[in-house]
C-alpha positions in Angstrom: 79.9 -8.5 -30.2 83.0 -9.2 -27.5 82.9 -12.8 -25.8 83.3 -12.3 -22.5 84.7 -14.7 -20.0 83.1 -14.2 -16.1 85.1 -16.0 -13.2 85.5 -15.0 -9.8 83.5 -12.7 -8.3 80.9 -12.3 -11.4 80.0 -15.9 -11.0 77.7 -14.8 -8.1 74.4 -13.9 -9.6 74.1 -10.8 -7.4 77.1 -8.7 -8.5 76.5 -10.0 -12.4 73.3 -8.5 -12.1 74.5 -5.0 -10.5 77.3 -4.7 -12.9 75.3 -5.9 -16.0 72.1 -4.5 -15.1 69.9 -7.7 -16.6 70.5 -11.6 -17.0 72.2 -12.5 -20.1 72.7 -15.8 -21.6 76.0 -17.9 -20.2 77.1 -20.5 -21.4 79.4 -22.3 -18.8 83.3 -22.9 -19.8 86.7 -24.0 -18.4 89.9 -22.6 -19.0 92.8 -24.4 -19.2 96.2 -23.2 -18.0 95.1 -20.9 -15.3 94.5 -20.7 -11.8 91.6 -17.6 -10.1 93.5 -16.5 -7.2 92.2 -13.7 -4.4 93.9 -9.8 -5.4 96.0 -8.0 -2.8 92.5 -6.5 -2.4 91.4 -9.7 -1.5 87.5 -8.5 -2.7 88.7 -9.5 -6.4 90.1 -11.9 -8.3 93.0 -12.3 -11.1 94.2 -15.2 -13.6 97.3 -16.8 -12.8 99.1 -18.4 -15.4 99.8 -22.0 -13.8 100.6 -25.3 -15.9 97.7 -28.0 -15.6 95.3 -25.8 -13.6 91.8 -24.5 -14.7 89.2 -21.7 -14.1 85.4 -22.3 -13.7 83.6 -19.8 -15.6 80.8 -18.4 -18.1 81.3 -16.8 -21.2 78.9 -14.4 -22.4 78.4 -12.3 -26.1 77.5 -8.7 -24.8 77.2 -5.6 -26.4 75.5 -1.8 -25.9 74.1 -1.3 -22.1 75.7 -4.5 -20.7 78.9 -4.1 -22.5 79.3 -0.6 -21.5 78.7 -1.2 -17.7 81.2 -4.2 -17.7 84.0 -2.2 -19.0 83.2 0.8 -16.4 83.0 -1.1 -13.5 86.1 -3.1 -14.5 88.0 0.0 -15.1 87.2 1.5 -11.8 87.6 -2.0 -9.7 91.4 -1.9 -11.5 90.4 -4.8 -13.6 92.1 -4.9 -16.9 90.9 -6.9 -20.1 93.1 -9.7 -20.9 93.1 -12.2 -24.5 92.0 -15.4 -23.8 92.7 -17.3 -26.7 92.0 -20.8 -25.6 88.4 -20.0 -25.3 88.3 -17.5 -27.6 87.0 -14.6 -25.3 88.2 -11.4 -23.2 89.0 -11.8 -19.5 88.7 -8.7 -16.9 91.0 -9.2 -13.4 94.0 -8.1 -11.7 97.5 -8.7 -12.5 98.3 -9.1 -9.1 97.4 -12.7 -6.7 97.6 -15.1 -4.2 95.6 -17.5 -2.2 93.4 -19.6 -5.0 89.9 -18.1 -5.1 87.0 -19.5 -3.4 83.6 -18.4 -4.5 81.8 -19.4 -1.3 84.1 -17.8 0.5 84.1 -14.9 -0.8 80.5 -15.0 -0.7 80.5 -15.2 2.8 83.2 -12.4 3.5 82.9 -9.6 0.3 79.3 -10.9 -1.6 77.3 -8.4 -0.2 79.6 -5.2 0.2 81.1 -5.6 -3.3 77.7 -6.5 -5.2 76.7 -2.9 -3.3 79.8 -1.0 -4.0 79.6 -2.2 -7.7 75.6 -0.8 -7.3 76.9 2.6 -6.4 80.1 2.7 -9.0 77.8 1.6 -12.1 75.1 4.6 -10.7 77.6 7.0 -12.0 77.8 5.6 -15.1 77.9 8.2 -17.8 78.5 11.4 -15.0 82.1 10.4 -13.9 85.1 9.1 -15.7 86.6 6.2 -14.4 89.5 8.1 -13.1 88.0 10.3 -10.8 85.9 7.0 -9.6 88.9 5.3 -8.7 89.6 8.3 -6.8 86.6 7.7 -4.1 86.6 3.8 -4.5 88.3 3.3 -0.9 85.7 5.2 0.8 82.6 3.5 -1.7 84.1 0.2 -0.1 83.7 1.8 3.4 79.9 2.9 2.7 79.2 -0.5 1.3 80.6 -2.4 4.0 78.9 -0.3 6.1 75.5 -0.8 4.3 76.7 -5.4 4.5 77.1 -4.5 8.2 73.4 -2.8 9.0 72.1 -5.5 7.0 73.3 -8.5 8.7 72.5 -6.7 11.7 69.8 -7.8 14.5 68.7 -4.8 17.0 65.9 -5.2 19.7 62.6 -4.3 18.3 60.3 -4.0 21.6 59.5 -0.6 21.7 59.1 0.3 18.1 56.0 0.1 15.6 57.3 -2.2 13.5 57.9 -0.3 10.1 60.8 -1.7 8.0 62.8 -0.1 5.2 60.0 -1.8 2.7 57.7 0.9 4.1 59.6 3.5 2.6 58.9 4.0 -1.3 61.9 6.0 -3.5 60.5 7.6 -6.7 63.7 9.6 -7.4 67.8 9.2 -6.4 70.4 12.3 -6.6 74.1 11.9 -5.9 75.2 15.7 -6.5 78.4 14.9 -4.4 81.1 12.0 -4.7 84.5 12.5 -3.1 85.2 11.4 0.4 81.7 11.2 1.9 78.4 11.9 -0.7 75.8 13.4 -0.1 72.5 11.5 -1.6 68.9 13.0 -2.2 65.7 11.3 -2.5 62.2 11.8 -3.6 60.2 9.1 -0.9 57.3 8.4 0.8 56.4 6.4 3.9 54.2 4.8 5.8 52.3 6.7 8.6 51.5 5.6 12.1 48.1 6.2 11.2 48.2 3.5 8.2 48.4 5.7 5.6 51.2 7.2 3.1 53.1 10.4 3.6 52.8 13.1 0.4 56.3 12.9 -1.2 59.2 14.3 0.7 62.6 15.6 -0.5 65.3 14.2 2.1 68.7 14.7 1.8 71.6 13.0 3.8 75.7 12.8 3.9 76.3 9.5 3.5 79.6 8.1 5.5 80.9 4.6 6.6 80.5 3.0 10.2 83.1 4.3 12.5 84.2 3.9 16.3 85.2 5.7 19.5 87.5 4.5 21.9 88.5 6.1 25.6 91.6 4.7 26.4 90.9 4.3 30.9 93.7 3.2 33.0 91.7 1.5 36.2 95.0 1.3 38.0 95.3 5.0 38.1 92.2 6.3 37.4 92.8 8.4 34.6 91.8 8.5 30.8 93.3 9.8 27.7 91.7 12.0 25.6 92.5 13.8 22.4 92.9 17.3 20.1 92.8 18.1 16.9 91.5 20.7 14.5 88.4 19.7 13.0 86.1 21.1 10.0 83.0 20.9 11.2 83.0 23.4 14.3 84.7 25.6 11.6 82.5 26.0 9.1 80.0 26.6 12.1 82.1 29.4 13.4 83.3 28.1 16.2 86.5 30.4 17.5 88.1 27.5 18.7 87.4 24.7 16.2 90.1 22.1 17.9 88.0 19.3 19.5 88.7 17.2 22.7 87.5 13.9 21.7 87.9 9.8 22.1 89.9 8.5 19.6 88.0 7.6 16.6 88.2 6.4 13.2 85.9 4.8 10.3 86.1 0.9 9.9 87.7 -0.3 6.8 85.8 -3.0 4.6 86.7 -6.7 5.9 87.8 -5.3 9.5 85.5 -5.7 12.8 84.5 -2.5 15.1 86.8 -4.3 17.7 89.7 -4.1 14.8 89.1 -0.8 14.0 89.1 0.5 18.0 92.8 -1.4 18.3 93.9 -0.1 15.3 92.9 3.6 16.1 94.3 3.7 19.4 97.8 2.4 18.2 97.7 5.0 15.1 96.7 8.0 16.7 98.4 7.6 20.2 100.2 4.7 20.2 98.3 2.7 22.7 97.9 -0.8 23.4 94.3 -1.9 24.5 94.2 -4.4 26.1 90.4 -5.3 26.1 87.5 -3.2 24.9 84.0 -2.5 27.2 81.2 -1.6 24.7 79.4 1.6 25.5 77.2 1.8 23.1 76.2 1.5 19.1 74.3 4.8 17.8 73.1 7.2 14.9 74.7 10.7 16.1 72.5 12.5 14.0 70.2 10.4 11.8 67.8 13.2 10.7 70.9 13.8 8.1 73.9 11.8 8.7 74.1 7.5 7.8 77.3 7.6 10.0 76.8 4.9 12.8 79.2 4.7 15.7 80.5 2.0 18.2 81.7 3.7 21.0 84.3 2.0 23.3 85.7 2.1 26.8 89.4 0.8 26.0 91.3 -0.5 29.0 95.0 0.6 28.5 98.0 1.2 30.9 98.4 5.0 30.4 101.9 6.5 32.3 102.6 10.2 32.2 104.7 9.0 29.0 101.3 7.7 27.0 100.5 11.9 26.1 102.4 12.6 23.6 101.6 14.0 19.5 100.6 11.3 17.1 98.0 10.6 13.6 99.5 9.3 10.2 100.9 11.9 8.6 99.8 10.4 5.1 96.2 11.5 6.5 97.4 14.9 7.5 96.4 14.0 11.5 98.4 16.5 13.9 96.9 14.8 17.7 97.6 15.5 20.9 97.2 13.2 23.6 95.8 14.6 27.1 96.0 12.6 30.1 93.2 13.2 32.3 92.5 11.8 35.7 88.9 10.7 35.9 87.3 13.7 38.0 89.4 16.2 35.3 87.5 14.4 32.7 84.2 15.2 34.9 85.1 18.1 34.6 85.4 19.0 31.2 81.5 17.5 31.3 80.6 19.8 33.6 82.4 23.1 32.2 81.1 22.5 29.0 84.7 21.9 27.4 83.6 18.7 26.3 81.2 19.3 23.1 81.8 16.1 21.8 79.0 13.8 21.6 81.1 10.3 22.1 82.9 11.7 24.6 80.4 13.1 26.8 78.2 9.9 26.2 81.4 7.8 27.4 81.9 9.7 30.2 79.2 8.9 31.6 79.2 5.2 30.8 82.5 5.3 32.5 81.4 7.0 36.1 78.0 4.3 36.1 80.9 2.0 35.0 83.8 2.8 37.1 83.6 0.9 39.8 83.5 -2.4 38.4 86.1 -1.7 36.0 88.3 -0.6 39.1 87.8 -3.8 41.0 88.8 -5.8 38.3 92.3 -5.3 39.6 95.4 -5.0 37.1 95.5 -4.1 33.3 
């Protein structure tokens, strides 16, 4: 039965319970000669060989079940076991540190997307090798942080009944697809206006991270930038023209704000500067089948004749084009139908309620 020594992350009740699936007995240790510093990750920790230091920790004896999920969650996180003579147990982190490791800080910034990232990776226990989990790890971060992020949030609740998610029962969870999105299915029932409890439904939904929109608006000279690129969706719908005029966009990495992500986005895929950011609004497009949730931005940027140009990160395979509009051309494209994007047309028409104001705020 492997001793186990837990430090960093696994010292927070929450994730040792979604990675070994039940309490087990600890018995609390220090060892000597080490120091838990923060991975390049920053969501895990390694040891650090350092002379007089010392890691708080538990050990643990585990074995079957518990065992098992330990090693496959550790293997997929890109934590490798490591001897620990001095206390006679096996350690799992990352080779790789630096900042010493905080465990209410990290609490406070990665507790809740890792413990349900960890949730997600151990559900596949036993259908996916570690490998191809490693694979979709970057985008099970997104989801998760998404998932921190509509938890912590607070929206207005004066027009709604009242329901919350504890209203909804799940008798049965499917994942039939993992790569860059998944696509989850469940067998649920819910509570009814009327008091009662729906008959069991089958739902499915693709399952993406929080992302945002951005229309880059010059209020000096009036104009906007919008741009093109191919895109999959009108495709496989059978569109004859499946490019797509569109605000910049782009999902929101784990440990990065909306407003980040928006700054970010417009220097990546058009090499913009914003220089502040009007909220438009924060939205399901679709929630009868899509978790994707959207902060849509107005971005005020100075935008010369020089600002269109091709840009996207090659690594991600992005060919864009940047179109400069002035703002009855992009009233146009509303009104010709040209513009079948849903961010765009919905900040359009933030922008003309919202024009004026923005205009008489004088310069950039």
């Amino acid at each position: 039965m492997p001793r186990v020594f837990l430090f960093g992350g696994l010292l927070d009740p929450g994730l040792r319970r979604a990675v070994l699936g039940a309490e087990v007995p600890l018995a609390e240790v220090t060892l000597p000669g080490f120091r838990a510093g923060l991975t390049r990750q920053t969501h895990g920790a390694a040891l650090v060989s350092a002379a007089g230091a010392q890691v708080r920790g538990a050990v643990a004896d585990l074995s079957g079940l518990p065992q098992q999920r330990l090693e496959f969650w550790a293997d997929v996180f890109g934590y490798q076991p490591r001897a620990l003579p001095e206390i006679d147990a096996i350690g799992y982190g990352c080779a790789e540190a630096g900042q010493d490791w905080d465990l209410a800080a990290w609490q406070d910034r990665w507790g809740a997307t890792v413990r349900r990232a960890s949730e997600d990776v151990i559900s596949f226990l036993g259908d996916r090798d570690p490998q191809t989990m490693r694979r979709s790890l970057e985008q099970i971060m997104v989801r998760a942080a998404s998932w921190a992020r509509a938890q912590a949030e607070e929206t207005p609740m004066n027009m709604r009944h009242g329901f919350t998610a504890e209203d909804v029962e799940t008798d049965a969870a499917r994942k039939p697809y993992l790569d860059f999105f998944m696509l989850e299915e469940q067998d649920l029932r819910f509570r009814k206006f009327n008091g009662g409890v729906s008959a069991t439904v089958q739902r499915a939904a693709f399952v993406s991270g929080d992302a945002v929109t951005v229309l880059p608006y010059d209020p000096v000279r009036d104009r906007v930038l919008v741009i093109e690129q191919f895109r999959f969706g009108p495709l496989l719908r059978g569109d004859r023209w499946p490019w797509s005029l569109e605000p910049i966009a782009g999902r929101i990495d784990p440990g990065e704000s909306p407003a980040d992500t928006a700054a970010r986005e417009a220097q990546e895929e058009a090499g913009l500067a914003i220089s502040r950011l009007e909220s438009v609004a924060n939205y399901y497009p679709s929630p009868g089948a899509v978790s994707e949730y959207l902060f849509s931005y107005v971005g005020i940027a100075d935008l010369p004749d020089e600002a269109a140009r091709i840009g996207g990160l090659e690594a991600e395979a992005e060919d864009i084009r940047g179109v400069i509009l002035p703002f009855d051309g992009l009233m146009e494209l509303l009104q010709s139908g040209e513009a079948q994007n849903g961010p765009l047309v919905l900040t359009a028409l933030w922008l003309q309620a919202h024009r004026g104001r923005l205009r008489g705020a004088g310069s950039i």
